[in-house]
C-alpha positions as CSV (number, residue, x, y, z in Angstrom):
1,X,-6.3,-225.1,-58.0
2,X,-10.0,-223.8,-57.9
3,X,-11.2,-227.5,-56.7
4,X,-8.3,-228.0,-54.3
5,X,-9.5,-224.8,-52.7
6,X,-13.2,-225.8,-52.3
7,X,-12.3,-229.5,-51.7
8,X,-10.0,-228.1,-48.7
9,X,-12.7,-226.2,-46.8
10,X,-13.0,-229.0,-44.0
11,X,-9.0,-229.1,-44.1
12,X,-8.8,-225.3,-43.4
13,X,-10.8,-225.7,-40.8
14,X,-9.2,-228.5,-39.0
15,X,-6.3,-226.7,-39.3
16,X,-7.3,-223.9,-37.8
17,X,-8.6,-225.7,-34.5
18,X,-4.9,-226.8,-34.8
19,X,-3.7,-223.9,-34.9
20,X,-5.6,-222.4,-32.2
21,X,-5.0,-225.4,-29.6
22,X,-1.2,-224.9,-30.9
23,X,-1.6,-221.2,-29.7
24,X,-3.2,-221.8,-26.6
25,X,-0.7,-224.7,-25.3
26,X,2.3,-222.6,-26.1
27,X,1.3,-219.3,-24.9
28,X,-0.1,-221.0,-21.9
29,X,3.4,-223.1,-21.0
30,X,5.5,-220.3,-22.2
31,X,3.4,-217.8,-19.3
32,X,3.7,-220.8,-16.3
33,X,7.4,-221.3,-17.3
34,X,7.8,-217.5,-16.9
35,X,5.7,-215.9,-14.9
36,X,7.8,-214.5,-11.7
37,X,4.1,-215.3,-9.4
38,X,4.7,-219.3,-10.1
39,X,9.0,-219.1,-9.5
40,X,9.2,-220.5,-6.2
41,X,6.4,-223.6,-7.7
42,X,8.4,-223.7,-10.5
43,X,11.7,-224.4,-7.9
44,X,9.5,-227.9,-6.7
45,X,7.7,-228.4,-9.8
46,X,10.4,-227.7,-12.8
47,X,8.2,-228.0,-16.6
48,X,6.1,-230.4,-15.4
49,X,3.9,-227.4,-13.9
50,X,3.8,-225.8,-17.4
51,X,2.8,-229.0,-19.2
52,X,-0.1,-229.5,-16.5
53,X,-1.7,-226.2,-17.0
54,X,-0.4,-225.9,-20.7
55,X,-3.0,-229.3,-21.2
56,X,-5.6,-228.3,-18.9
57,X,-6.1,-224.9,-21.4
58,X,-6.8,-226.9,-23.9
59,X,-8.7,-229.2,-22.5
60,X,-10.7,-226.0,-21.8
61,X,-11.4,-224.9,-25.3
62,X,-12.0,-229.0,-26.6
63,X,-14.6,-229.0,-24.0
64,X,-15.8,-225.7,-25.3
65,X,-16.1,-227.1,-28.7
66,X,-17.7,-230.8,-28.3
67,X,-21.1,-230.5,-27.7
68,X,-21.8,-227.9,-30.3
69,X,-21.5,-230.4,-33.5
70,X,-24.1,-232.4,-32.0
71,X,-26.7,-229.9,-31.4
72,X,-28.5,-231.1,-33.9
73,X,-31.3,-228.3,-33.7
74,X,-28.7,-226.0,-34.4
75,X,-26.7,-227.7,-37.0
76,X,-30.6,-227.8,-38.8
77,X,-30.9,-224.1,-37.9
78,X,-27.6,-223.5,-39.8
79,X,-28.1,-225.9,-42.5
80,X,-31.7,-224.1,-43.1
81,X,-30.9,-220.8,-43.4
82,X,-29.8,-219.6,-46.6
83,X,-28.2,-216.2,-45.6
84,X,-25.3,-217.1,-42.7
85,X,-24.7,-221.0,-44.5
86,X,-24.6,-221.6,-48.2
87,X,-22.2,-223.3,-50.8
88,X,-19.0,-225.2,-49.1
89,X,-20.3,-223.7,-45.3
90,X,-23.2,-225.8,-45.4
91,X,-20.9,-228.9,-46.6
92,X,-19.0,-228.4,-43.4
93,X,-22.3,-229.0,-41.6
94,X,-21.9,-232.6,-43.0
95,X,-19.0,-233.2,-40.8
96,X,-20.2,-232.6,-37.7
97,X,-19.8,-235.6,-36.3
98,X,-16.5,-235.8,-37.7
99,X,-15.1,-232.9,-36.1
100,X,-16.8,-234.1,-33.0
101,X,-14.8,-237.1,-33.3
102,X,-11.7,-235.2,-33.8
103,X,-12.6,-232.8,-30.6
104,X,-12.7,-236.0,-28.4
105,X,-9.7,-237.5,-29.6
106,X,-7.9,-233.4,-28.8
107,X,-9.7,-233.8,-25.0
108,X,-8.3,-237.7,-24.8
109,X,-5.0,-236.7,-25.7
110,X,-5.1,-233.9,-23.2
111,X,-6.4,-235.4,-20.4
112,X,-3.4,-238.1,-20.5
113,X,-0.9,-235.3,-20.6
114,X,-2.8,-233.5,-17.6
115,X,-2.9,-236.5,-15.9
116,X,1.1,-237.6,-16.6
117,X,2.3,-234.2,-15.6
118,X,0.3,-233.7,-11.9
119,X,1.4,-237.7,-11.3
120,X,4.8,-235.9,-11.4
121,X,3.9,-232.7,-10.1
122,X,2.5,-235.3,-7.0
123,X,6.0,-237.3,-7.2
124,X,8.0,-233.6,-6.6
125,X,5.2,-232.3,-4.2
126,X,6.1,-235.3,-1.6
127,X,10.0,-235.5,-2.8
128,X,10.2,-232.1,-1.5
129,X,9.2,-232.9,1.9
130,X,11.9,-235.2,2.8
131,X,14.8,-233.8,5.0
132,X,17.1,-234.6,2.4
133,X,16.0,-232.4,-0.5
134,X,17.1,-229.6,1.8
135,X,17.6,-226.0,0.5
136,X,15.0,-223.4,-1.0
137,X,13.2,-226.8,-2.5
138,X,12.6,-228.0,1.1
139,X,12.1,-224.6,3.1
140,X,9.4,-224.4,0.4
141,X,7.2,-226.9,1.4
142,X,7.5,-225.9,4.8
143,X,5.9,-223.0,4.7
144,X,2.6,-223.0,5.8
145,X,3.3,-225.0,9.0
146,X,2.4,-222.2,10.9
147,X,-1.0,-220.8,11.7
148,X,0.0,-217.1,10.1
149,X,1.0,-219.1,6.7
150,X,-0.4,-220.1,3.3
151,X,1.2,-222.9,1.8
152,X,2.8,-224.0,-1.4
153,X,3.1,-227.5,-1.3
154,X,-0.7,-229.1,-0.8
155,X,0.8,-232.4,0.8
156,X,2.3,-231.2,4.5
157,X,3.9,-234.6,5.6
158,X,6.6,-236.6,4.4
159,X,5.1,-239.6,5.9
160,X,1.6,-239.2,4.1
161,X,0.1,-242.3,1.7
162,X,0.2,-239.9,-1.4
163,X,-2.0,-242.0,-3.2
164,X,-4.6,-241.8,-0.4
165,X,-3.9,-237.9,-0.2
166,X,-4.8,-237.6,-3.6
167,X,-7.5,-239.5,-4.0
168,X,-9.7,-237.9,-0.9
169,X,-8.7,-234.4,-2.2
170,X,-11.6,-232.8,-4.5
171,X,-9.3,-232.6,-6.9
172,X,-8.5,-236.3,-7.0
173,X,-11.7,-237.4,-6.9
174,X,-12.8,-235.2,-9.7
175,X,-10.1,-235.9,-12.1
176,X,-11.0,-240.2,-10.9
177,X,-14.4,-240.0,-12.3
178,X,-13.2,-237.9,-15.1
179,X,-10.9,-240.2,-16.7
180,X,-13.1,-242.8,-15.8
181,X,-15.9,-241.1,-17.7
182,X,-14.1,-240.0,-20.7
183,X,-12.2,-243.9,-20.8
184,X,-15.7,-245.6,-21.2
185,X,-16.7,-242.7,-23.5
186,X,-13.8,-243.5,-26.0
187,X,-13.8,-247.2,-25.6
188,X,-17.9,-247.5,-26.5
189,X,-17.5,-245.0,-29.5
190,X,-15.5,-248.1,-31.3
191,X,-17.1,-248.7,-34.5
192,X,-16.8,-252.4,-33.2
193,X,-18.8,-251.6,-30.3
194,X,-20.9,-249.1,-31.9
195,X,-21.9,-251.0,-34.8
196,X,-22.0,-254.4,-32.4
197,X,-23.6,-252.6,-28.9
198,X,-25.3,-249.8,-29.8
199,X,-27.0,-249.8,-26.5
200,X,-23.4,-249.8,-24.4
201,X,-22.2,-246.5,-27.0
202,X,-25.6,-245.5,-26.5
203,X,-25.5,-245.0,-22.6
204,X,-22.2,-244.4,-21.6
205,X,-22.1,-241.8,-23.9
206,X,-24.7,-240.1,-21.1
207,X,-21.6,-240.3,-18.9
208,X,-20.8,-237.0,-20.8
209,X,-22.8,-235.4,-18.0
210,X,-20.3,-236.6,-15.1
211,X,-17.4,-235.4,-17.3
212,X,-18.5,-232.2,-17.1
213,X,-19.7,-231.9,-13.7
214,X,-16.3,-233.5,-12.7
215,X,-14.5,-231.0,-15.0
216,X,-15.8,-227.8,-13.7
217,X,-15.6,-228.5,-9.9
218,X,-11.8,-229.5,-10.6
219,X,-10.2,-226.6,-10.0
220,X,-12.0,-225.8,-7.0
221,X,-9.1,-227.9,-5.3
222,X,-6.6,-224.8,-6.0
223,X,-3.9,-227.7,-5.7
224,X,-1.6,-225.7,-8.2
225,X,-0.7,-222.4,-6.2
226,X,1.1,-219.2,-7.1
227,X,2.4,-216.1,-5.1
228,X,-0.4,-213.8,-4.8
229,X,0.3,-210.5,-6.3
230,X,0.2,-208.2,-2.9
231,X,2.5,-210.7,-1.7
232,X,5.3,-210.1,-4.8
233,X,5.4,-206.2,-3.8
234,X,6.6,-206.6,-0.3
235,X,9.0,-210.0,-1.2
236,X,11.3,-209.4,-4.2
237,X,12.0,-212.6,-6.3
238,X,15.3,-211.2,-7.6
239,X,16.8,-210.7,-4.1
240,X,14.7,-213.3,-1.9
241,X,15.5,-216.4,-3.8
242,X,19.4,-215.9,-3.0
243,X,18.8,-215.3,0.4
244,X,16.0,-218.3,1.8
245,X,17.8,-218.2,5.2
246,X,16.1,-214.9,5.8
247,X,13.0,-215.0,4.8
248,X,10.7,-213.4,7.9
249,X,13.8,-212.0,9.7
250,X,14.7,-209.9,7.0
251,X,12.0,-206.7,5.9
252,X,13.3,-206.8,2.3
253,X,12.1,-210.8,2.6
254,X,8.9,-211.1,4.4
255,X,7.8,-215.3,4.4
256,X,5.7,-215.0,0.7
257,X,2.3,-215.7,0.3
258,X,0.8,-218.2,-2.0
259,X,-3.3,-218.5,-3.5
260,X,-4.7,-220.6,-6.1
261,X,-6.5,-219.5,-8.8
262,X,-10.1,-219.3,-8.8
263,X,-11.9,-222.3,-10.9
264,X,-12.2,-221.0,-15.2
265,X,-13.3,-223.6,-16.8
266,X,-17.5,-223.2,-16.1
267,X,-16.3,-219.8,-18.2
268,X,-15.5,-222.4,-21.3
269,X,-18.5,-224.7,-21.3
270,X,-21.2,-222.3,-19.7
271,X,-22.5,-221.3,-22.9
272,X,-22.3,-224.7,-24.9
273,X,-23.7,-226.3,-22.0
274,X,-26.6,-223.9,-22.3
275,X,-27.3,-224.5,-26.0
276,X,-27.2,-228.5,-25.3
277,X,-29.6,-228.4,-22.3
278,X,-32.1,-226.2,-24.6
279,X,-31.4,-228.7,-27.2
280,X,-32.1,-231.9,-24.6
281,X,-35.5,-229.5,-23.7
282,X,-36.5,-229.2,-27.4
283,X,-36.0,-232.5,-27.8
284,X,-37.7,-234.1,-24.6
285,X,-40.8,-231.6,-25.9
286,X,-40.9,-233.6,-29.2
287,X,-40.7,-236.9,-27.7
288,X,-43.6,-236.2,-25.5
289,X,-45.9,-235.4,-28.6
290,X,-48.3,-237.8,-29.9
291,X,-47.8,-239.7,-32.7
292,X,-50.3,-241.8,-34.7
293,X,-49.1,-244.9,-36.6
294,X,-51.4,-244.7,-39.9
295,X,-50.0,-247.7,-41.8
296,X,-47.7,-250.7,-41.8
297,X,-46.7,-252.2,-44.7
298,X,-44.3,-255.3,-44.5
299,X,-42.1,-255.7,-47.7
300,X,-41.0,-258.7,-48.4
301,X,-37.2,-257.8,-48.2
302,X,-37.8,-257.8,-44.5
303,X,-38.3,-254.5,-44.4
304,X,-41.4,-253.2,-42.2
305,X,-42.2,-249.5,-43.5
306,X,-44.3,-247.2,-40.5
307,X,-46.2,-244.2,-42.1
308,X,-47.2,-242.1,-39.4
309,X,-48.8,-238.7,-39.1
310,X,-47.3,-235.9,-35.9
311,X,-49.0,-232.1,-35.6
312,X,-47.0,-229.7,-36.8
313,X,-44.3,-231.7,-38.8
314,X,-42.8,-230.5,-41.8
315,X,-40.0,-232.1,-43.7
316,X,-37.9,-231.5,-46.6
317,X,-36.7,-234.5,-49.1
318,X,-33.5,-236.4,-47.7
319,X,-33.9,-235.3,-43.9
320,X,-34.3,-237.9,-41.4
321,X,-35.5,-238.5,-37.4
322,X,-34.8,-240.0,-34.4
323,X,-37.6,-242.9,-33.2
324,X,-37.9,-243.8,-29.8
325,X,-40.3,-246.8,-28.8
326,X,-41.2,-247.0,-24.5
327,X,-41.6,-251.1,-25.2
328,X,-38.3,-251.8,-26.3
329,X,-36.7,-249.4,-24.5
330,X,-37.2,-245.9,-22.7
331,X,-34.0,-244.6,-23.4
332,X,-32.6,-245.2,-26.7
333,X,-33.5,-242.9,-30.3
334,X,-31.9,-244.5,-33.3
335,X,-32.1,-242.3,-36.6
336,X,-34.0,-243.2,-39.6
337,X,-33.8,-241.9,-42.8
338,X,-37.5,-240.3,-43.8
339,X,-38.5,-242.0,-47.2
340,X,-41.9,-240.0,-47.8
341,X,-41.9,-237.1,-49.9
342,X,-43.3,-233.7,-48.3
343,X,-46.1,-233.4,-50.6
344,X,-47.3,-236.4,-48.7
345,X,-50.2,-236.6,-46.4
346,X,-48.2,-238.5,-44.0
347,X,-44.0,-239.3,-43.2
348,X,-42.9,-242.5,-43.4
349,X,-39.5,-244.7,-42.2
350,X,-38.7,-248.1,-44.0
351,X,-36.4,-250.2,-41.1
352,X,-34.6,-253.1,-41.5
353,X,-33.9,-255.8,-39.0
354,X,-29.9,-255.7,-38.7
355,X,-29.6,-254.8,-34.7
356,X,-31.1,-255.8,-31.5
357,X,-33.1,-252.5,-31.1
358,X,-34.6,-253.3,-34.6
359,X,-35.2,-257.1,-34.1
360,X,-37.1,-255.9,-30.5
361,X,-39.3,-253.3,-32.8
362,X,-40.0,-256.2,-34.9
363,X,-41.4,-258.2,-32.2
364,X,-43.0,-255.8,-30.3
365,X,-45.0,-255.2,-33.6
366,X,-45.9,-258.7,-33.9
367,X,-44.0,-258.9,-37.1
368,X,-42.0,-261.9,-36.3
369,X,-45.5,-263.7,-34.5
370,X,-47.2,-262.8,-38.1
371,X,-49.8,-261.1,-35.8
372,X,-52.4,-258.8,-37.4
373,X,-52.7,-255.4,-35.2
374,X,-55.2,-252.6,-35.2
375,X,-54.1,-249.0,-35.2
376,X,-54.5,-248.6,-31.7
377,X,-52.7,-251.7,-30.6
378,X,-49.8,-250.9,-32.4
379,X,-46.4,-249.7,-29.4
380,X,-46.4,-246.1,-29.0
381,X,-43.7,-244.4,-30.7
382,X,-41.7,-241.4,-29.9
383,X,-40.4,-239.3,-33.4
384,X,-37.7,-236.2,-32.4
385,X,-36.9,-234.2,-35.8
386,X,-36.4,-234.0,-38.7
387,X,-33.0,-232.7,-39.2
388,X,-31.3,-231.5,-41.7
389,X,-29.0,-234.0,-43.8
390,X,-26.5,-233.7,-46.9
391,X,-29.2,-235.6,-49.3
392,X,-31.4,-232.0,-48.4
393,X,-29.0,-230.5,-51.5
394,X,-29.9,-232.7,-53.6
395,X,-32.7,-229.7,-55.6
396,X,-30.0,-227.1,-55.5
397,X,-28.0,-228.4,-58.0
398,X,-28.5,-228.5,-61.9
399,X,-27.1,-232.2,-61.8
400,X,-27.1,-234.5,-59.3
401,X,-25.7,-237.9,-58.7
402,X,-27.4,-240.1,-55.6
403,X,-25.5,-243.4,-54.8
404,X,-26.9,-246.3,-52.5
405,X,-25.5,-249.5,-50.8
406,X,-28.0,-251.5,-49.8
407,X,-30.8,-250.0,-47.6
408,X,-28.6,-246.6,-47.6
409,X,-31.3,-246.4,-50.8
410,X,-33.7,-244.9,-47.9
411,X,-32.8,-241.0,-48.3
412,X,-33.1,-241.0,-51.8
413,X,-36.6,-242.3,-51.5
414,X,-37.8,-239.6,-50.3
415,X,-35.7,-237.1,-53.3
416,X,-37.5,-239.4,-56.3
417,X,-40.9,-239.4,-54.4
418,X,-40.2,-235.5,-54.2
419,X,-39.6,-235.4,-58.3
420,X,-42.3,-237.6,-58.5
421,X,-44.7,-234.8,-57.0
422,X,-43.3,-231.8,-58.6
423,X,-43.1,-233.5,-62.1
424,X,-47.4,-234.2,-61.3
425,X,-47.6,-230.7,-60.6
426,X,-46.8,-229.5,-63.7
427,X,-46.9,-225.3,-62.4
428,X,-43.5,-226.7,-60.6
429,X,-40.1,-224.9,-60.8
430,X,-36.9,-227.2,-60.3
431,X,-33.6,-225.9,-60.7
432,X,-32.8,-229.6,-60.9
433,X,-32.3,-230.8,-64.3
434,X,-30.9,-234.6,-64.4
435,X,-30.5,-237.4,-61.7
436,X,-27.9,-239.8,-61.7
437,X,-29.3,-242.6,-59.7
438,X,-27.0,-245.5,-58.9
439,X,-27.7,-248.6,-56.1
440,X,-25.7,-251.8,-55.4
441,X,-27.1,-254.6,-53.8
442,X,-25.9,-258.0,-52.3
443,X,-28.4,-259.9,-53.4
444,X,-32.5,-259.5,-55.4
445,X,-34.8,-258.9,-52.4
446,X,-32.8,-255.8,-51.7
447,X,-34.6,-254.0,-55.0
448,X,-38.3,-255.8,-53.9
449,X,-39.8,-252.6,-51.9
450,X,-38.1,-250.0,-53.9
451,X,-39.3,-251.3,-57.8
452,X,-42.4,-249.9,-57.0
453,X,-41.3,-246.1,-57.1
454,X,-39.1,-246.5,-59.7
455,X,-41.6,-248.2,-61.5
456,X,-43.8,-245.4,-60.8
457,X,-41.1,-242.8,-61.7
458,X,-39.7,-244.4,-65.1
459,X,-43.6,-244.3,-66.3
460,X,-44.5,-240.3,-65.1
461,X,-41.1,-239.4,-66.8
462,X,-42.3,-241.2,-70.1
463,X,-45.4,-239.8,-70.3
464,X,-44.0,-236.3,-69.9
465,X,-41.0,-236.7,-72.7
466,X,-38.6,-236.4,-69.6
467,X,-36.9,-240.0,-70.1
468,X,-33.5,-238.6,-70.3
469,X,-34.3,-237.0,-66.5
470,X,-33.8,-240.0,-64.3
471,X,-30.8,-242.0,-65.4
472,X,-30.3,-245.2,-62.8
473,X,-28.5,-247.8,-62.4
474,X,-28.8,-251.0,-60.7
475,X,-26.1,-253.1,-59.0
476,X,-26.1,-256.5,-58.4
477,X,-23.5,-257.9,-56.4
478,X,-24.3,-261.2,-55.1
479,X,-26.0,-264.6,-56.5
480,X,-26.1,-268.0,-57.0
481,X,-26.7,-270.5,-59.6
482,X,-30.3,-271.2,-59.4
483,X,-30.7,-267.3,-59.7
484,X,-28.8,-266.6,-62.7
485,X,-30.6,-269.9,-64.8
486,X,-33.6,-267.6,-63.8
487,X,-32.5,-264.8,-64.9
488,X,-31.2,-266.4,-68.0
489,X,-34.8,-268.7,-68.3
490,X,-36.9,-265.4,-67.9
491,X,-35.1,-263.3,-70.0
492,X,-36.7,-260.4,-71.8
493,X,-35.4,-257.9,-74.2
494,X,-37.8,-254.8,-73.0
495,X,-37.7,-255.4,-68.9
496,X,-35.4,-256.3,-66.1
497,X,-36.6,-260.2,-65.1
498,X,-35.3,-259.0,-61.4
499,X,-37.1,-255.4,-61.3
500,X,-39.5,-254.8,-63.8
501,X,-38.2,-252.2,-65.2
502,X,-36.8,-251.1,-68.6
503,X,-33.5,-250.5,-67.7
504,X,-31.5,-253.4,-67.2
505,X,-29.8,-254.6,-63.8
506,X,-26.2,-254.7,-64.2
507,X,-24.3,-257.6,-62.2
508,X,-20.9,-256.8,-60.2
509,X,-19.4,-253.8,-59.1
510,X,-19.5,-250.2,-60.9
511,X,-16.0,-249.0,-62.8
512,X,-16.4,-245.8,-60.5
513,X,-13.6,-244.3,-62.9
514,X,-15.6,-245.1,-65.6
515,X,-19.0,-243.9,-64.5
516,X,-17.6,-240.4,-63.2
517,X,-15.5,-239.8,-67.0
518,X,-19.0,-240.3,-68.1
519,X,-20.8,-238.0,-66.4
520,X,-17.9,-235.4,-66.9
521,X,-18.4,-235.8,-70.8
522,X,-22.0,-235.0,-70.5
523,X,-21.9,-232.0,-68.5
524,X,-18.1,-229.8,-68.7
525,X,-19.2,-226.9,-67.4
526,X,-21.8,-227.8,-64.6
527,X,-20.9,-228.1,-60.3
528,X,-22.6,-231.5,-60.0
529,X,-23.5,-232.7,-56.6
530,X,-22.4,-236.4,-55.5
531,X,-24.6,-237.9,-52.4
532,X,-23.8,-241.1,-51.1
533,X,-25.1,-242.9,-48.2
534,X,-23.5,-246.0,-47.5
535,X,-20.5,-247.9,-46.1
536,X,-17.0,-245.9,-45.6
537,X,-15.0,-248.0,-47.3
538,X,-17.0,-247.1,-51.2
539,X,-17.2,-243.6,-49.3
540,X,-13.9,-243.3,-49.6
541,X,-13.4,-244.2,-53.3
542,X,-16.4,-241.8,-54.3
543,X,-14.5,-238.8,-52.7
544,X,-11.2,-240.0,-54.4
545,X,-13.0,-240.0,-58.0
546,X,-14.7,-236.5,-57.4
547,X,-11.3,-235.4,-56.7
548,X,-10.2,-236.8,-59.2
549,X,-12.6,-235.8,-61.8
550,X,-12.8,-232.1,-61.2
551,X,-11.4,-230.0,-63.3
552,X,-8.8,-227.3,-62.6
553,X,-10.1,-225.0,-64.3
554,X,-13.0,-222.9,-62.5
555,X,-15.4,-222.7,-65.8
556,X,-15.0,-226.5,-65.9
557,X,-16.7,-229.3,-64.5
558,X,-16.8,-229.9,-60.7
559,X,-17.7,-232.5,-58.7
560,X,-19.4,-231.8,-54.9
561,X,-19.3,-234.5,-52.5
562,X,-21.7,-235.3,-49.6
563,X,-21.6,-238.0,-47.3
564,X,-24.5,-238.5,-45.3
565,X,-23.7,-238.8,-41.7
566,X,-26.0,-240.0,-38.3
């Protein structure tokens, strides 16, 4: 029950943005389809009126909520401080972008009820015009024909385009680019087009800004009126409604008056919009300060590694940054994974060429051109960060399990290089006891620039009787023929023929069931953190076996999962 309850934290909280949009729709439709000041809208509107301003509160608090899980200053802020965040709060910070996922999908759904219920509303506004919807539904939208009148119903002729009316009404136009904005939004946030255009996700997801311009000028419209309150003291409901015919002959039934409300939703977003153009300043401050390129090494696995020095920077093992370079493009940050240690002189990226942004880095560092650049040729580069990221936990727990695919081997980089340092200074506290280090390749040039460290790593912890420390295993899930009558050639009994090292590469996939039973065996009564950084699909099966591994019992073993998440 114990790891149920601390497995659930990022459930309980989903559910209680649930519950609290739940809350808000109901109580919001329930007041609309009561309240006695929106009766005679209700008479042209019916529900649909309730369902319109039901979706539009909640649309409200969604917007409220979106931008704060990617403040990323003050998700770090959070993360970093040790009295308002610790244990499962601070794994909640992991999901940020989760949740900021789920938020957009709560505005998308939303907006499409909004927008279905005032296309009716619309329908019933111009129905009730005609002639032949006669009674108290008819005199309704006549009201206001006369200079000494408010109206009710915002369209005042039968014969009006309805479509034109709405769409040179602020209103209209607002809610056009809206939609508009939030439709190109969803579509570019595709992990097809994400993965495939990062540039298109990349800028229309700066359309954000006319979504919210759009969204507090909306209301200004006032299409959706009400009978002002002065106006329900001199005309009785109860009586009035009966009686229509005499409305303005009759003292008891003076002609009512109708308002709309004043625009709310700049109440909603005023303060997150705040915190997100501090964060834009913060990070348009970073990008402006100089950065000097103090090395670049090219690894043979195609991966170019930039060691760079910045005034001021300070970084903890497993955070990561956003780099910017003017001569591929002005506008685009991608994040990378810091893989120096912070006992180094310097901080350092390693990046791959996968992407067009990366291929452009490439060439604008004359990689691809085998050119030899100074220093002070090399492109300027922008660095905003670093932030906070899962891997950060790695030191705060007794044992700790660190799995890579492929080059999502960078954040741990910078943990080992960290051991590395506090194991040389030998005055070092750790509350870290063993590493569990596991990475799975496709094919051998994957393990070329990383051998190195663990090389370095395997020997330090040797020297100092800490062998049983460091525990890592290396996957190998791709080759051909040629490579394995290498292998097989080459083979030696003390070293890996692929890495160098002394333990041995393994070839296929993990038995994830198998490794985590392990583990389990060799610590019962420990909370062991699990950090992954990789594709979702192994994600996926690495939560299921920490589930699945935990024991019931509180005094037992536990298993912490962390995902790391850009």
């Amino acid at each position: 029950m114990f790891m149920y309850i601390r497995a659930s934290c990022f459930f309980l909280l989903q559910i209680i943005w649930l519950g609290i949009n739940i809350y808000l729709f109901i109580n919001t439709f329930l007041w609309f389809e009561k309240s006695d000041s929106y009766h005679y809208t209700r008479v042209i509107l019916g529900s649909s009126l309730a369902w319109a301003r039901a979706s539009a509160m909640c649309l409200n608090f969604n917007s409220m909520l979106i931008l704060l899980p990617v403040c990323r200053n003050f998700i770090s802020f959070l993360r970093g401080s040790s009295t308002c965040c610790r244990g499962s709060i601070r794994r909640l910070l992991d999901q940020n972008i989760t949740f900021h996922k789920l938020v957009g999908y709560m505005i998308t759904l939303h907006v499409a009820i909004h927008i279905i219920a005032h296309v009716i509303n619309i329908e019933r506004y111009h129905k009730s015009q005609s002639r032949e919807a006669g009674g108290l539904y008819n005199m309704l939208s006549y009201i206001g024909n006369k200079s000494n009148e408010s109206f009710l119903n915002p369209i005042r002729d039968y014969n009006t385009n309805i479509t034109k009316e709405v769409f040179v009404t602020l209103a209209g136009i607002t809610g056009l680019l809206i939609t508009l904005a939030l439709v190109l939004i969803i579509t570019s946030s595709t992990e097809v087009i994400r993965r495939s255009f990062y540039e298109v996700f990349y800028y229309t997801h700066n359309l954000s800004i006319v979504f919210f311009i759009g969204l507090v000028i909306h209301g200004a419209g006032q299409v959706v009126r009400g009978q002002t309150q002065q106006s329900m003291l001199l005309h009785n409901i109860s009586y009035c409604k009966d009686h229509y015919n005499e409305w303005g002959q009759n003292a008891m039934c003076p002609l009512p008056e109708f308002a709309g409300n004043k625009p709310a939703t700049w109440k909603w977003v005023v303060c997150p919009l705040f915190l997100y153009t501090f964060e834009r300043m913060i990070r348009f401050w970073r990008s402006k300060q100089k950065v000097i390129i103090t090395k670049m090494v090219i690894h043979p696995s195609g991966v170019l590694e930039l060691q760079m020095k910045k005034c001021g920077f300070n970084m903890e093992p497993g955070q990561y940054v956003y780099l910017q370079c003017p001569a591929v493009s002005h506008f685009e940050w991608h994040p990378f994974t810091l893989t120096s240690a912070p006992e180094e002189q310097f901080f350092s990226v390693h990046v791959r060429s996968v992407g067009d942004w990366t291929k452009e880095l490439f060439t604008v560092f004359g990689i691809d051109n085998h050119l030899s650049m100074e220093p002070w040729q090399l492109p300027r580069l922008a660095v905003d960060g670093p932030y906070g990221s899962a891997t950060t936990n790695v030191f705060n727990y007794q044992v700790s399990v660190c799995i890579a695919a492929g080059i999502g081997v960078t954040p741990f980089a910078s943990v080992l290089k960290s051991i590395w340092y506090k194991y040389s200074n030998s005055n070092a506290d750790m509350k870290l006891e063993k590493v569990y280090f596991y990475w799975i390749c496709r094919d051998t040039r994957a393990f070329e620039w990383f051998a190195d460290l663990l090389k370095s790593l395997e020997v330090q912890m040797v020297e100092r009787g800490k062998t049983n420390f460091l525990s890592y295993h290396l996957f190998l899930t791709g080759w051909d023929e040629n490579q394995a009558a290498h292998i097989a050639m080459h083979y030696d009994a003390n070293l890996d023929v692929i890495t160098g090292l002394r333990h041995k590469t393994l070839y296929g996939r993990p038995n994830w069931n198998k490794e985590f039973r392990h583990i389990a065996g060799n610590h019962p009564s420990n909370s062991i953190g699990v950090f992954f950084c990789g594709p979702k699909s192994l994600s996926k099966i690495l939560n299921k076996m920490c589930s699945l591994h935990s024991s019931s019992d509180p005094r037992g073993v536990h298993f912490h999962y962390n995902k790391e998440s850009f």
